[in-house]
C-alpha positions in Angstrom: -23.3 19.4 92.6 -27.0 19.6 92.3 -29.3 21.6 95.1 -32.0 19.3 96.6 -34.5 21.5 95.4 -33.5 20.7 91.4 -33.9 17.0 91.7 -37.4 15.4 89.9 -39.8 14.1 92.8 -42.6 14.1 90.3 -43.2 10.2 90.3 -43.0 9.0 94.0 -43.5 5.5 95.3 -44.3 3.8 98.5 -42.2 1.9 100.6 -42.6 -0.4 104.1 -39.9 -1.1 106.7 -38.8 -4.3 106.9 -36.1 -4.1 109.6 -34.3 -1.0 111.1 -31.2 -1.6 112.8 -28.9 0.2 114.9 -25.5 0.0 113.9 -23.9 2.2 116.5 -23.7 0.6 120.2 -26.3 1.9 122.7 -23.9 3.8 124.9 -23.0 5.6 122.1 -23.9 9.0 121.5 -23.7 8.5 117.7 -27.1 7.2 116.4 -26.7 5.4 113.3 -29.2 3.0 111.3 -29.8 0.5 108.7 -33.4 0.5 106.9 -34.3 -2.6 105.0 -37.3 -1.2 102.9 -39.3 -3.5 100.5 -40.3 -1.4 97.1 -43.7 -0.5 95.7 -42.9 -0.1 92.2 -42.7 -1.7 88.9 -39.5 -0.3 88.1 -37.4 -0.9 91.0 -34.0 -0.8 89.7 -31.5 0.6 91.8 -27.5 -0.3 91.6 -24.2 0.7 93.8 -23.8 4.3 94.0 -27.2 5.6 93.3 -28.9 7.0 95.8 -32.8 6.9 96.7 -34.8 10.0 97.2 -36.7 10.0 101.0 -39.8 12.5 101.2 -40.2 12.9 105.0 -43.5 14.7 106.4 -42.9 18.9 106.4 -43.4 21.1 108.8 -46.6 22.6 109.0 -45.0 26.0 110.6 -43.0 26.3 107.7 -45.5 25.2 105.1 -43.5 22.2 103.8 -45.4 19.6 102.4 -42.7 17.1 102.5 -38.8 17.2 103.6 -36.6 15.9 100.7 -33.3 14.1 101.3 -31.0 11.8 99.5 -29.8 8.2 100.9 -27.0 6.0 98.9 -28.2 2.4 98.2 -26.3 0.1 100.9 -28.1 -3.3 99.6 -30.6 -4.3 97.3 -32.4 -7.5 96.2 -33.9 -7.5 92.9 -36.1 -10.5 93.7 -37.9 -9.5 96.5 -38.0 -5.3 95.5 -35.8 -4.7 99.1 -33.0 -2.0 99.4 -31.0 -0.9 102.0 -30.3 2.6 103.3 -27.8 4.0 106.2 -29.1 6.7 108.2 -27.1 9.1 110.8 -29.1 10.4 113.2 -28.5 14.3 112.8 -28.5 17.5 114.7 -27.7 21.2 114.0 -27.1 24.5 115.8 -29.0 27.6 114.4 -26.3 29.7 114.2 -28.3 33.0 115.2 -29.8 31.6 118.2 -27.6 28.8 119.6 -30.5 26.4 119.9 -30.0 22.7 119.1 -32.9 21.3 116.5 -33.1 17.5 115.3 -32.7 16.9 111.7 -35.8 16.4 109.9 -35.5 13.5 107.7 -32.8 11.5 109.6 -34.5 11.5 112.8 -37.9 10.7 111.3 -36.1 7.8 109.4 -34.4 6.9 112.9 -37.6 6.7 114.4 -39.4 4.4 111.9 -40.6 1.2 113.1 -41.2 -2.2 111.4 -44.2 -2.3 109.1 -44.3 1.7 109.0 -44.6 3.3 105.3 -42.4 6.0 103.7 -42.4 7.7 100.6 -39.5 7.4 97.9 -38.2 8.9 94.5 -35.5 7.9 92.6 -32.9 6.7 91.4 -30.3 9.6 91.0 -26.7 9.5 90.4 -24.9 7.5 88.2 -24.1 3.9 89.6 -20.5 2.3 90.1 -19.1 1.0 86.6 -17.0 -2.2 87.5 -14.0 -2.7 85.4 -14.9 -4.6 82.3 -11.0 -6.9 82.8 -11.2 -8.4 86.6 -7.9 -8.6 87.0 -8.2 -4.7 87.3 -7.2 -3.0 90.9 -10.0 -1.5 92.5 -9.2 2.0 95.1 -12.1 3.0 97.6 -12.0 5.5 99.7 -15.0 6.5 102.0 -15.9 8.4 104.9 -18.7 7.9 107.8 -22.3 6.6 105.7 -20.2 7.2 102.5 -19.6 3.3 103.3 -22.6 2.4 102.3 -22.1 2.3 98.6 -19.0 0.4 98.8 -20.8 -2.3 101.1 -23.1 -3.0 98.3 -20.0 -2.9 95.9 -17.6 -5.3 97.2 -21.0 -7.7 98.1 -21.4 -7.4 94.2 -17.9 -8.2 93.7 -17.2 -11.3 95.5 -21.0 -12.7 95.9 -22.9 -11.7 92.7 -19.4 -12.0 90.1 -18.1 -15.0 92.1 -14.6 -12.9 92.9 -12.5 -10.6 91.7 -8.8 -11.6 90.7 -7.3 -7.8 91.0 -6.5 -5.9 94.3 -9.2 -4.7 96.1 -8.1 -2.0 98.8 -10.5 -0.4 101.4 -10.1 2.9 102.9 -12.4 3.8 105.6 -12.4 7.1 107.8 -14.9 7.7 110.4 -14.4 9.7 113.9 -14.4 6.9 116.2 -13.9 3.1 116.1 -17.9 2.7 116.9 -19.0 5.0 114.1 -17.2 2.5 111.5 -20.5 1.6 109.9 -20.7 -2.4 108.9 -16.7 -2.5 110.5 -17.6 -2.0 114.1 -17.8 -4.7 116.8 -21.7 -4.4 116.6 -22.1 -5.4 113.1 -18.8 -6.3 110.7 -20.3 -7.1 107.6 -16.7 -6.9 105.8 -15.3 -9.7 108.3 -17.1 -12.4 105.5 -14.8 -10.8 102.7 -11.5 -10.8 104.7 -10.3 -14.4 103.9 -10.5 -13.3 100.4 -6.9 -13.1 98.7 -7.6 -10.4 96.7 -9.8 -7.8 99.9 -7.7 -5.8 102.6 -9.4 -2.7 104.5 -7.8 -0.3 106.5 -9.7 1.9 109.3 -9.1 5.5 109.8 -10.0 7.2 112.9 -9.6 10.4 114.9 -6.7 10.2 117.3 -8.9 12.4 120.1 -12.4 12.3 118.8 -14.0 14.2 121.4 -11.8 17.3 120.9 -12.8 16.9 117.3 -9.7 16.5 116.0 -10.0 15.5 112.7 -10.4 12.0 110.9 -7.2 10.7 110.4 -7.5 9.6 106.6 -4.6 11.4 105.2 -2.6 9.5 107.7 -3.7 6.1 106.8 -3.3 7.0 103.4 0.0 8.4 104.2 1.5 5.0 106.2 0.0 3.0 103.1 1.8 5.2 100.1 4.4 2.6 98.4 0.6 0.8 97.7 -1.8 3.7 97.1 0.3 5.4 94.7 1.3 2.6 92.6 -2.5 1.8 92.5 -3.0 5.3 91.3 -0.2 5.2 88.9 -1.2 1.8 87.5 -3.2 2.2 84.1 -5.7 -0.7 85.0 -7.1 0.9 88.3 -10.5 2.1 89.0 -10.9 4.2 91.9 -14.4 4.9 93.6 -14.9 7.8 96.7 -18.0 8.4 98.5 -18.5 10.9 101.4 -19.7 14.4 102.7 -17.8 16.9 100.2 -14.9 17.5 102.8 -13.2 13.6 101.7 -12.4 15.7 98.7 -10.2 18.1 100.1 -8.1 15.4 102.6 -7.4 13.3 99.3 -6.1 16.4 97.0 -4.0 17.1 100.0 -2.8 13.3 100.6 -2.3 12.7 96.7 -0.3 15.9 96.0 2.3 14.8 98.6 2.4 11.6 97.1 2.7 13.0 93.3 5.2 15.7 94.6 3.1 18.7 93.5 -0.5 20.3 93.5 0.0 20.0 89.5 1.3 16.7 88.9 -2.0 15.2 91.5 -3.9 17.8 89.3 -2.5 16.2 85.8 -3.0 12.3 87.1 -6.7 12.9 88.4 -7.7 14.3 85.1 -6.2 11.4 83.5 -8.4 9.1 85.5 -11.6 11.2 85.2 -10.8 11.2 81.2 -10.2 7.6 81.5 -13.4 6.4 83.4 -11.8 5.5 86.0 -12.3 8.3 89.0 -16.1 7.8 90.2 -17.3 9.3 93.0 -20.4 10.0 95.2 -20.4 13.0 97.1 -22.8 14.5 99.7 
C-alpha cells in the first residue's frame, strides 16, 4: 500500500458541512460520524470505493502545516456536488509514555459543525467496477467504517441501476452491535434494501467485546460456507472487501478452510484477482 506521505495534495479544494451525524448512540463510548460535505470544485467526480483526501489543521509544535488523512466515499450526489464520508472518532496510546492523545484528523472532523469549511484532495483509489452481466453474484465483505463504500455500492445497485437480478450477499464485522455503521438501531440504512429478492446481510460481532475478543467474521463466514464458497467457486462472481488491513488476514484464514488448503485459497484468489473480479479497499 501507499504511505500517506506519497499521495499528490498539490491541487486542494474547499468543502462546507452540510450535516454531521452521529451514528453511534450517545451512551456509547464508540464515537462515530457521517459528514455530508457539499464540493467546491469543477471536477467533482467521485465514485464507490475511492476515497477523499482530508487536510486537517497541523500542529504548530510539530511544524505541520496540515494533517493528511484518507476517508472512503459513503454517498455522493453528482447534482448538487455533495459526498459523504464516515468518520471514527480515534485515540492512541504513545507507546513510550503511556499517555492517551486524540487523533488528529478524526476528532477535528468529529468536531465540525454545520456550515464549517474543510479542505479536500482527491480522488485516490480505483473505484468499484460493477459486473458488466447483472445476473452476476456480488460477495462483500467489510469491517467497522470499511462499510461505507459498500453503502454507496448497493445504493448504486438497487437505486441508480433500477436492481440487480444476481445474489447480492453482505458481510459485515464490527465489535459491537452499536458500532454496525448504517445497520444499527440508530440509523439502518440497509433496512430499505431488505425486501429486495436478490439483498441478504449478515452481522458479525464480537462475542465479549469489552475483553476484546476479536470480531467474529470468520465465524459468520464459517456458519454461511455451503453459500460463500459456491459464490467463490462460481465463475460469474465479483467480490469486493473493504477494511483496516487485518480483514485480510481473517478471510485467508476463513477461505483456506473452506478450499481445504493454504494453496488451493492461494490458487482461487489469484484466479479472481487475474479475472477482475477480487477488488478491495484497504486501510
Amino acid at each position: 500500500m501507499a504511505r500517506l506521505e506519497d499521495y499528490d495534495v498539490s491541487n486542494p479544494f474547499q468543502g462546507t458541512v452540510v450535516k454531521t451525524e452521529r451514528l453511534t448512540p450517545q451512551s456509547s463510548d464508540v464515537d462515530i460520524h457521517e459528514l455530508v460535505l457539499k464540493v467546491d470544485s469543477d471536477h467533482f467526480d467521485f465514485e464507490s470505493g475511492q476515497s477523499v483526501g482530508v487536510l486537517a489543521p497541523g500542529s504548530a509544535d510539530f511544524g505541520n502545516e496540515h494533517h493528511f488523512r484518507l476517508y472512503t466515499v459513503a454517498g455522493k450526489d453528482d447534482a448538487e456536488k455533495i459526498l459523504h464520508i464516515c468518520v471514527k472518532r480515534c485515540f492512541y496510546i504513545d507507546e513510550f509514555n503511556g499517555e492517551r492523545y486524540a487523533g488528529v484528523a478524526s476528532n477535528y472532523l468529529c468536531d465540525l459543525a454545520q456550515g464549517d469549511e474543510i479542505t479536500m484532495t482527491g480522488p485516490y483509489g480505483i473505484p468499484f467496477s460493477l459486473p458488466e452481466d447483472n445476473s452476476a453474484d456480488i460477495l462483500m465483505i467489510g469491517m467497522g467504517t470499511g462499510i461505507a463504500p459498500f453503502r454507496a455500492f448497493i445504493k448504486h445497485l438497487y437505486e441508480t441501476k433500477g436492481g440487480w437480478k444476481g445474489n447480492v450477499r453482505l458481510f459485515y464485522g464490527a465489535k459491537s452491535g452499536i458500532e454496525l455503521v448504517y445497520m444499527n438501531q440508530h440509523k439502518n440504512d440497509f433496512e430499505h434494501y431488505y425486501d429486495e429478492a436478490t439483498f441478504k446481510a449478515f452481522e458479525a460481532v464480537s462475542p465479549k467485546p469489552y475483553f476484546d475478543e476479536p470480531i467474529a467474521l470468520e465465524d459468520t463466514l464459517a456458519k454461511n460456507q455451503e453459500e460463500v464458497w459456491s459464490m467463490i467457486l462460481n465463475p460469474e462472481t465479483h467480490v469486493y472487501v473493504a477494511g483496516l488491513s487485518k480483514v485480510k488476514g481473517m478471510l485467508d484464514s476463513a477461505f483456506t478452510k473452506m478450499a481445504g488448503s493454504e494453496t488451493k485459497w492461494e490458487r482461487r484468489l489469484a484466479e479472481l484477482k487475474a479475472g477482475g473480479r477480487w477488488q478491495e479497499v484497504i486501510y
